[in-house]
N, C-alpha and C positions, 0 to 999 in steps of 0.2 A: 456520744449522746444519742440514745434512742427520740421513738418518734414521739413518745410520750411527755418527754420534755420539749419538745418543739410545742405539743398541742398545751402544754402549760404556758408558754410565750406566747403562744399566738394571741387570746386577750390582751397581753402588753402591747399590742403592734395596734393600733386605733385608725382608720382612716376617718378623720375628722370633720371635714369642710368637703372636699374634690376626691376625685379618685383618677390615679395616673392610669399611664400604657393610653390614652387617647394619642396621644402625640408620637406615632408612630417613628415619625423622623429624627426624633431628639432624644438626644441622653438625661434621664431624671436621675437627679443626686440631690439625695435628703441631706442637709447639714445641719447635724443635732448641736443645740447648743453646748460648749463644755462644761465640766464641773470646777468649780473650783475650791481649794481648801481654805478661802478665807476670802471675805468680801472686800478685803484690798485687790483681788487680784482678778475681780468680774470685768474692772475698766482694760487689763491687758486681754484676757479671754475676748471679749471683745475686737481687739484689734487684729489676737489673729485668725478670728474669723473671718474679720473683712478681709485680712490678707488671702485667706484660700478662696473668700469668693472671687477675687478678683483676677487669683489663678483661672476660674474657670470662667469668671465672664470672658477670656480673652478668645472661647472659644463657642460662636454662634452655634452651636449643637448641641450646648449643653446649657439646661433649663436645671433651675437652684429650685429647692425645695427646702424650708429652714420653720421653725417654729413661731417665728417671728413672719411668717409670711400667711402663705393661705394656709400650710396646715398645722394645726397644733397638737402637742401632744402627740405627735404620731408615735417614735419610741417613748416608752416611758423607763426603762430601762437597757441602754443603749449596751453596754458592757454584755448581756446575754449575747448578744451577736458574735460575739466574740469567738462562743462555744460550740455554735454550731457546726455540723457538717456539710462535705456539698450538695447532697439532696435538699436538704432542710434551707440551705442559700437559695436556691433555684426556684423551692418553693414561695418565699418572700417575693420571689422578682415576678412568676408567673400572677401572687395573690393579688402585689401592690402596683406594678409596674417601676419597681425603684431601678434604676442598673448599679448604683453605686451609692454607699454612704458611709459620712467622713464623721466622725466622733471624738474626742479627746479631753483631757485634765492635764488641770496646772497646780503646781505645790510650790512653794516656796522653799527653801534650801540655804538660808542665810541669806549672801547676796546674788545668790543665783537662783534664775525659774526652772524648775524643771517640768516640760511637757510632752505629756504621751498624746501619740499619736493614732486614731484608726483607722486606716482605710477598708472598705470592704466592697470588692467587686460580687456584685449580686449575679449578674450576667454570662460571668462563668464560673458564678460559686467557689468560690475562694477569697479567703484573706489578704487582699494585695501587701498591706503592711502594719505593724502593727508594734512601735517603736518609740524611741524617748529621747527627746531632746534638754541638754541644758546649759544652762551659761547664763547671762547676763540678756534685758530683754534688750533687742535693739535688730537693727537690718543686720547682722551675722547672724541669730537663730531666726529671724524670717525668713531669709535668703534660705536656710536648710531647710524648713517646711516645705517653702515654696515649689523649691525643686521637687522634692516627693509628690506633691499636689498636682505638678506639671505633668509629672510622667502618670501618675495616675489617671492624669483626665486624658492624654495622649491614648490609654490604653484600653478605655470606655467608648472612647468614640471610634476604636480602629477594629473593634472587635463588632462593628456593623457592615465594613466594607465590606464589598463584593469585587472579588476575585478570579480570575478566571487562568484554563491554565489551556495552552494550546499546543500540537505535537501535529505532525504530519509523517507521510511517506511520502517519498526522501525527505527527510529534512532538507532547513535552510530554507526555504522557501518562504518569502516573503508574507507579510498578516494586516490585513487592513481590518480595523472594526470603527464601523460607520464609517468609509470609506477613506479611514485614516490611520497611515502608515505607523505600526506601534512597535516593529521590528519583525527580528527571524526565526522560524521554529528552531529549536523547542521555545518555549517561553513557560517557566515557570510559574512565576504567579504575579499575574496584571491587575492591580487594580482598578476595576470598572464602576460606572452605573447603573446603578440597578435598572429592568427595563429591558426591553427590547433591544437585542443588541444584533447588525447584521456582518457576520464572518465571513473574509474572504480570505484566503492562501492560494499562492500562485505563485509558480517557479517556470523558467523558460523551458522548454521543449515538453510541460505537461500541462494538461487540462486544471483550470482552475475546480478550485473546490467552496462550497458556499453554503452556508449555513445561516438562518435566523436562531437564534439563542435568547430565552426568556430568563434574566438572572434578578433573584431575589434579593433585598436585603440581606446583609451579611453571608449572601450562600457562596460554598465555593463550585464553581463548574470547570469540568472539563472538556475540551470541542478535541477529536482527532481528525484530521484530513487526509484520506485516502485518496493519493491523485496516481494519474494513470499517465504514460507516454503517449503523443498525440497519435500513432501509430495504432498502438493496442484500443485506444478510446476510440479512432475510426471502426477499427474490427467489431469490437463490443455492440456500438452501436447502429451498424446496416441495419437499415431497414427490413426485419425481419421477424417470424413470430420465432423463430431457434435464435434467441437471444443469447449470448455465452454469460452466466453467471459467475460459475468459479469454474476451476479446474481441482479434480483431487486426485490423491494419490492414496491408495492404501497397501497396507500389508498387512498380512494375517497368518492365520495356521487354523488348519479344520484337520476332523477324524473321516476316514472314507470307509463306507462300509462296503464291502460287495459280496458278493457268492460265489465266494471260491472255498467252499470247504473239500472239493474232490483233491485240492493241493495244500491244504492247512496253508496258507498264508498267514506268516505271523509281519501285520503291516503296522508301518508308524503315521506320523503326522503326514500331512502335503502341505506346504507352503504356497503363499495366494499372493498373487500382487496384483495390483488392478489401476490403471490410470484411466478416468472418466470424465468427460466433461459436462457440464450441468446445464442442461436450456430449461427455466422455468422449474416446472416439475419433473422434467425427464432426465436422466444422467445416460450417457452413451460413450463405449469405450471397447477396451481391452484387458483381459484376462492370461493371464501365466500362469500354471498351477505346475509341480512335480513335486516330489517326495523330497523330506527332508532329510539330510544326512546321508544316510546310506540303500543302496535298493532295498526291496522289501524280499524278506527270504520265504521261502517255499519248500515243501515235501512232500515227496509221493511215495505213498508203500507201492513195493510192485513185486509182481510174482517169479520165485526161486525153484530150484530143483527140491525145496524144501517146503512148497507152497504157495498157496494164493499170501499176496502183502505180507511177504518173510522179511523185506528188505524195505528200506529206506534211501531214496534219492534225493538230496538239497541242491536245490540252484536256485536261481536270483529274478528277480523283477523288477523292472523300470517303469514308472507312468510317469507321463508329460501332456500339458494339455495347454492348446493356444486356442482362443474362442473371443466371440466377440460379445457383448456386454450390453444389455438395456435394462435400466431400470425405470420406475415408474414411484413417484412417492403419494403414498396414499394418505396419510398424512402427513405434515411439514411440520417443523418449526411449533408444536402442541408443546406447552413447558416442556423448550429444548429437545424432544423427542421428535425423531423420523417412522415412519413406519412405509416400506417400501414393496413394491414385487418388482422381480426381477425376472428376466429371460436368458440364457446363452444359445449361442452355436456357432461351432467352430471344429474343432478335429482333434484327436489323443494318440500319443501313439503307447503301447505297452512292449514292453522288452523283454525276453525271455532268455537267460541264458543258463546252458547245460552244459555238464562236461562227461563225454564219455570216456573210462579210464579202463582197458581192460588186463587180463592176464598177459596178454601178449605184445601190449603198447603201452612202451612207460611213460609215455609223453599225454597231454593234454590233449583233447580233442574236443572243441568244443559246438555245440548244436545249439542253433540260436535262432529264435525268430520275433520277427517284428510286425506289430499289425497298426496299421494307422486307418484309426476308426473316423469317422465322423462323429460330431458333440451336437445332441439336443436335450437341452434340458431348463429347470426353471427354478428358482426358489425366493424364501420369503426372509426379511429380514429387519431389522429397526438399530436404528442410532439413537446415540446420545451424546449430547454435546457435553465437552470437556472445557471448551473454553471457544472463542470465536474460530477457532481455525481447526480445534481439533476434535475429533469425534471417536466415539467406541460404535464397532460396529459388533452385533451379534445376527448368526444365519444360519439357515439349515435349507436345503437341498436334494435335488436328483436329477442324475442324470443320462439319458438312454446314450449308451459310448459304445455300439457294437459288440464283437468279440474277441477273445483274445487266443491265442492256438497254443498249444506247448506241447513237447515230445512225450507221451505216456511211455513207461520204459518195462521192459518183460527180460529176464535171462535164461536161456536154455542151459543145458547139465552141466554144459562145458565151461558158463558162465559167459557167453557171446551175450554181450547187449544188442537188443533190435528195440526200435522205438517204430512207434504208432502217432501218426498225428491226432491230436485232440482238439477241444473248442469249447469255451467258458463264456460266460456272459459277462461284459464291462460295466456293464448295466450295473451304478451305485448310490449312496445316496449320502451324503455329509454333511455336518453341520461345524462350525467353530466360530472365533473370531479374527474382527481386524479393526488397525485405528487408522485412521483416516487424516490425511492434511488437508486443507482447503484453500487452494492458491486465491485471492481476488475475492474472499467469500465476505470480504467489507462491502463491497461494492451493492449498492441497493437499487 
């Protein structure tokens, strides 16, 4: 059923005399008179009306709405409910304030009643039942209404409770709410008071965790309790403006550019690891950086009996880099985004190895130098959170890393290798990513 047939119903729905949803606390159930096939059977209709009301007087939170009361006429055609959908339900409940309403007919069948049933939950839009009883009138088909009537009104008023669900670190740890013992994390789902509620979880050897929680009518809420070893919550909390926030840990991969075209360096990735600790706005740490996989390979033409760069020599390079690590966040936490500067300095070393193989030496000889530079450098970068613990980190860079030396190589007529020392700048500049973990990054 489109909307259009709802707005043709909607003049059948009259609010007549009052208008519900005042009574915030209480469940409204309209109960429409039934129909009957024959005015012998208005005195039984009757009776089991009284019987469903008295189904639900049994339960103080639900307030009776019937045409024979304050409002009249409210359905005039109760059976369109029937057909509706759940938008078009929800809409009734938000127009009228109804949460539920109960409708039915009686027919006769020889010596048997036959009577259909309707339930209709407004409150979460749906049909609760919608069924036929028959037999003989007496307490065996009361008793079957009854029951339906029961669990319907069961399900009216349970559909306002407020709930709450509670979890910690470590688990097990004890839950008081309003200072009364309710059991052990995890706790699925409690049902509470609406209101002010005050959270406590506390387990031996860690610092309690405590929480005020504002829970609505029908709302569900979730509390988690991050608790700490009494150890680490001493550490955490000295007396000091380098507060320890979290701890992280990242890994990554960046491209490194530099200026070595006098060697065609054909270079791959460098792998990043980083572990930093967080005070406030500043993170402070350590840095690992080398080459991923394999050294990075090299070639130099050099001059033959045949000419200037007749010839071609490959050998290999190494970079490794340990430094130490400040950053600075420039902004925090802006929908989930970091935006950060960062400093290093610390030292690289670069690895050069050559092999010289001549006419007169079948063997390997190989020429190798190493240079271990100092690292100063800086760069800029931003996160983004992934989830509470986890982050994308994106960065670019440079940095002044000294020089690196390698054997420049020349051969005389006879094909004699002599090599020449040479000197390259380390000096480079990189950018790539990393994700990031955040040990303690619950911690407020």
């Amino acid at each position: 059923m489109n909307f259009n047939r709802l707005a043709s119903l909607i003049p059948l729905i009259v609010l007549a005399h009052v208008s519900l949803a005042n009574e915030s606390q209480s469940v409204s159930i309209y109960n429409a008179p039934f129909t009957v096939s024959s005015r012998q059977l208005t005195y039984l209709s009757k009776s089991i009306i009284s019987a469903i009301n008295n189904q639900f007087l049994s339960f103080p939170e639900i307030k009776i709405y019937s045409a024979e009361g304050e409002i009249e006429n409210t359905f005039q055609d109760p059976n369109q409910i029937l057909f509706l959908d759940k938008v078009q339900l929800l809409q009734i409940r938000r127009r009228m304030g109804f949460d539920g309403f109960v409708a039915g007919s009686l027919e006769q069948d020889g010596a048997k009643i036959l009577v259909k049933l309707h339930l209709v939950d407004f409150s979460s839009g749906k049909i609760y039942f919608n069924g036929q009883f028959e037999g003989k009138f007496g307490a065996g088909l009361l008793e079957s209404i009854e029951k339906h009537v029961s669990a319907f009104a069961n399900t009216l008023i349970h559909y306002y409770d407020s709930t709450i669900t509670i979890t910690s670190e470590p688990s097990g740890a004890d839950v008081f709410v309003n200072r009364t013992l309710v059991g052990q994390t995890p706790i699925k789902s409690l049902g509470v008071a609406d209101g002010t509620l005050k959270i406590r979880i506390s387990k031996d050897g860690y610092t309690s965790y405590q929480k005020e929680v504002r829970v609505l009518r029908g709302q569900r809420t979730y509390v988690h309790g991050h608790m700490y070893d009494e150890i680490a919550e001493h550490l955490l909390n000295k007396t000091s403006k380098w507060k320890l926030d979290s701890m992280n840990f990242s890994i990554g991969t960046c491209m490194q550019v530099q200026n070595w075209g006098q060697i065609n360096v054909e270079t791959g990735n460098v792998g990043n690891f980083r572990y930093t600790s967080k005070f406030n706005r500043w993170e402070l740490g350590l840095e690992v950086s080398s080459a991923v996989g394999s050294s990075w390979r090299a070639n130099q033409k050099f001059e033959t009996f045949l000419g200037n760069d007749s010839s071609i020599n490959e050998f290999e390079i190494s970079f490794s880099r340990l430094s130490f690590v400040g950053q600075f966040n420039l902004v925090e936490k802006l929908n989930q985004f970091d935006l950060y500067l960062g400093a290093q300095l610390g030292c690289a070393s670069v690895h050069s190895s050559q092999y010289n193989l001549g006419w007169y030496d079948l063997g390997d000889n190989s020429i190798e130098g190493r240079d271990v530079n100092a690292v100063l450098g800086g760069e800029i970068g931003a996160r983004f959170y992934l989830g509470v613990d986890l982050k994308l980190s994106t960065f670019i860079g440079g940095n002044f890393a000294g020089n690196m030396s390698y054997k420049h190589k020349t051969a005389s007529y006879w094909g004699e290798a002599i090599y020449s020392s040479k000197s390259l700048s380390s000096d480079h500049m990189y950018f790539g990513v990393a994700l990031t973990y955040s040990y303690w990054s619950l911690r407020k």
